[in-house]
Structures are given as structure tokens and as C-alpha cells.
C-alpha positions in Angstrom: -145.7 73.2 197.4 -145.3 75.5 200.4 -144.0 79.4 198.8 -141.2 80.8 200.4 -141.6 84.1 198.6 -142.9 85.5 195.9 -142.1 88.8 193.6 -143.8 90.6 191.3 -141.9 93.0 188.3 -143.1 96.1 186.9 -143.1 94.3 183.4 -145.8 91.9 185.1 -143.6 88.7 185.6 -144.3 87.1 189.1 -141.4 84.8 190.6 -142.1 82.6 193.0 -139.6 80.8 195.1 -141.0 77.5 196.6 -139.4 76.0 200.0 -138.0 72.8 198.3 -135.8 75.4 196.4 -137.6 75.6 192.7 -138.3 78.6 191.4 -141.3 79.1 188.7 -141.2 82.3 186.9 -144.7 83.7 185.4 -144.9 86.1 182.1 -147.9 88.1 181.7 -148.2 86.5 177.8 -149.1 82.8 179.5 -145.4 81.7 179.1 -143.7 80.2 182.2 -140.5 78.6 183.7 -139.6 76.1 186.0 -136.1 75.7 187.4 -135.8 72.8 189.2 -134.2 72.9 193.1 -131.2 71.3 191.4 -130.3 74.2 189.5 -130.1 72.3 186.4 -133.4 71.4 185.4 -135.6 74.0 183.5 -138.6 73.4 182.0 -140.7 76.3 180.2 -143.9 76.0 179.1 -145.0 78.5 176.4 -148.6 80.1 175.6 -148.8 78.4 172.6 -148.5 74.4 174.5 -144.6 74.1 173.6 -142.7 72.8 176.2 -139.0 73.4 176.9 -136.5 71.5 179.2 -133.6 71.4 179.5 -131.9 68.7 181.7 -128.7 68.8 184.0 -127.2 66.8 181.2 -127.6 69.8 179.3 -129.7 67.8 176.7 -132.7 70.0 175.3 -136.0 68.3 174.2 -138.6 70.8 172.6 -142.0 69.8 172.1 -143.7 71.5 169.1 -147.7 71.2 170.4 -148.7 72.1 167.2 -147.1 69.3 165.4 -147.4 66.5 168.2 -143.4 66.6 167.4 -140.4 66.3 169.9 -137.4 67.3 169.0 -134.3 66.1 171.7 -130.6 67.6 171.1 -127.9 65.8 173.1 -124.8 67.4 174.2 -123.0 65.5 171.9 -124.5 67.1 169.2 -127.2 63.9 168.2 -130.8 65.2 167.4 -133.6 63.3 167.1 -137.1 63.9 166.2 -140.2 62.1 167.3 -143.6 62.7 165.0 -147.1 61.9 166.1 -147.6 59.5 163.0 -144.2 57.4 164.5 -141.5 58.5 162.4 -138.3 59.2 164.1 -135.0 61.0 162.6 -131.8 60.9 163.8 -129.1 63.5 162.7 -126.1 62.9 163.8 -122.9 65.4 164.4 -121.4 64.1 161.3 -124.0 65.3 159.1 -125.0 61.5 158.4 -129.2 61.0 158.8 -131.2 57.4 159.8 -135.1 57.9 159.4 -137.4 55.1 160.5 -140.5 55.4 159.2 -143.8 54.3 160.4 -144.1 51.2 158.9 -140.1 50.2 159.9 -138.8 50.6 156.8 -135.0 52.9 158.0 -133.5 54.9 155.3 -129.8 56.3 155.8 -128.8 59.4 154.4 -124.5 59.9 154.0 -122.9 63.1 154.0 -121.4 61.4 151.0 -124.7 61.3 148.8 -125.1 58.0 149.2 -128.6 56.3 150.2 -129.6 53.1 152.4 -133.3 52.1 152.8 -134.1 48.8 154.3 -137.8 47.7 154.2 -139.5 45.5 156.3 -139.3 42.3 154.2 -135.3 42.8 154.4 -135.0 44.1 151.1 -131.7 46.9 151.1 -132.0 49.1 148.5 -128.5 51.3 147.9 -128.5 54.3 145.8 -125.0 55.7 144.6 -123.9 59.1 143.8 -124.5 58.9 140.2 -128.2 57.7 140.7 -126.9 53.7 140.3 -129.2 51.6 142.8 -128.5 48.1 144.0 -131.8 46.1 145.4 -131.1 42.8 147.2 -134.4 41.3 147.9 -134.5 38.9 150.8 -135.2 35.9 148.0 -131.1 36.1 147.3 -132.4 37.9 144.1 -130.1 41.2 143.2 -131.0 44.1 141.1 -128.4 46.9 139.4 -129.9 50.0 137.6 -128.2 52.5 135.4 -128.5 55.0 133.1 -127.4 52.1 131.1 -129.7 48.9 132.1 -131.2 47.2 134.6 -129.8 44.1 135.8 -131.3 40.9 137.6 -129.0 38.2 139.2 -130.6 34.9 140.1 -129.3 33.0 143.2 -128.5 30.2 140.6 -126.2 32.3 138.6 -128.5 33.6 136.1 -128.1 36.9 135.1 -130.9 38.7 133.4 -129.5 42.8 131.9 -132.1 44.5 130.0 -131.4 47.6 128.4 -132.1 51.4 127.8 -133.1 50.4 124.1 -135.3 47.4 125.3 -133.0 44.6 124.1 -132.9 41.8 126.6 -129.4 39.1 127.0 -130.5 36.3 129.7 -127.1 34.5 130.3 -127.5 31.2 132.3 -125.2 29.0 134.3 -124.6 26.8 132.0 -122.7 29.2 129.4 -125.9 29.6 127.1 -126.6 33.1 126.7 -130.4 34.4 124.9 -130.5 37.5 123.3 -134.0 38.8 122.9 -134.3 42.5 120.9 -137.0 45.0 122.0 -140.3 43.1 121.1 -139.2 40.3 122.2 -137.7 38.3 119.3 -135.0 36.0 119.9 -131.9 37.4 118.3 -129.9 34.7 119.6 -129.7 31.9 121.3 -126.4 29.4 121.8 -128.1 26.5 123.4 -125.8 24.1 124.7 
């Protein structure tokens, strides 16, 4: 681009004005800006590789060079955060976080406490306050831990709760419920 003019400060910075109306600003430390004949648009680059725009939108995406990481904050308040190895985060306004991993699998953190992962295979796994978690695997299967037990449903209404002391109850659809004790020995069994 053809300069209009160009300045140079006591402290060492050079400004240059081009004739399409952008200004680039040079620091002695390697550091320099870019506004953009718009007004609006500014980019920096730093010594150290970061880069910094800043768009007419007033949304701001940093790149860490260090970390391969980019890190966009929108004037609504959403940030999101690129890695090299593909994981993104969002955090939204509301405090509430959605990570995608690299390998798909998107976990959801609530300002509540609560926790949402759901893996590639469409398995949801939901963890509660209290540390409860609910797994529904995509085979219609459901799982319940607590400090309690651990429970299985079946999609045919069997329901499979073993507990913290290692005694096992199997109850089946047909009303015939099997209670096993820790190693395994039937307890009891109403067979119908």
C-alpha cells in the first residue's frame, strides 16, 4: 500500500498512515497495530506471535501462539475457546459451560452443579448435585448410582439394584424378585 505519511515518536514507535485510510502503528519491542480504514477493525500482533482483533462488532478473538489456542468473546458476553488438539468450550453469560471434546463426546456444566456428558455412542450420562449419576446407554438400558446402590433397568422391565454391602435383588417383569447376598448365594427367590 502507497504511505500517505509516516511519524516517528521519541519513545521509538513509528505510525504510518497508508492512503486507503489504515493506520499501522510500530513499537520498538516487535509489537504492532493495525486499524483498519473502517475505524473499527484493529488487529495487533504481539512480539511473542499473539494476535489481537478486535472487529467492528466489537467481538475480540485472541490467539495465544504459544498454546495454538483462540479465544473469541462476543459482545453479548459468549466466549469460546478453540485448542489445537480440537476441543472447543463455550461459556456462556449465564455462567452455564458446553465442552466438546475431541473425540465428540460434549459435556455441560450448570451454574447449578449439575453435569451432562453425551458420548459418541449416544450414551447421556447426568450427574446431580449430590454426586447421584443417571447413564442411559443407547441400548434403552438405564443406570442410577448412589451412595446407596447402583441400579440397572432393562428395556423389558427388569430391574437389577445392587448394593453398598454387595447384596444383589434382580426383580423381573413377571413379579419374581431374586435376592442374591454378597458372594453370590441366593437368599431368595419367589419364582412364579
Amino acid at each position: 500500500e502507497e504511505i500517505q505519511r509516516e511519524t516517528a515518536y521519541p519513545d521509538g514507535k513509528v505510525e504510518t498512515v497508508l492512503k486507503n485510510g489504515c493506520h499501522l502503528v510500530f513499537f520498538p519491542n516487535g509489537t504492532w497495530k493495525k486499524v483498519g480504514s473502517d475505524g473499527k477493525t484493529v488487529t495487533i500482533t504481539f512480539f511473542n506471535g499473539d494476535v489481537k482483533q478486535i472487529m467492528p462488532d466489537q467481538t475480540v478473538v485472541y490467539y495465544y501462539a504459544d498454546a495454538k489456542t483462540t479465544h473469541t468473546t462476543y459482545s453479548d458476553g459468549l466466549e469460546v475457546l478453540q485448542f489445537s488438539n480440537g476441543q472447543i468450550e463455550k461459556h456462556y453469560p449465564d455462567g452455564k459451560k458446553e465442552i466438546t471434546f475431541p473425540d465428540q463426546t460434549i459435556k455441560n456444566l450448570f451454574t447449578d452443579g449439575q453435569e451432562e456428558s453425551i458420548f459418541p455412542d449416544g450414551t447421556i450420562v447426568r450427574v446431580q448435585r449430590d454426586g447421584s449419576k443417571t447413564i442411559e446407554f443407547n441400548n434403552g438400558q438405564r443406570e442410577l448410582h448412589t451412595s446407596q446402590f447402583k441400579r440397572r433397568e432393562y428395556p423389558d422391565g427388569t430391574v437389577k439394584t445392587v448394593y453398598m454391602n454387595g447384596q444383589q435383588e434382580t426383580k423381573y417383569v413377571s413379579g419374581r424378585v431374586r435376592v442374591k447376598d454378597k458372594d453370590g448365594n441366593i437368599i431368595m427367590d419367589t419364582k412364579l
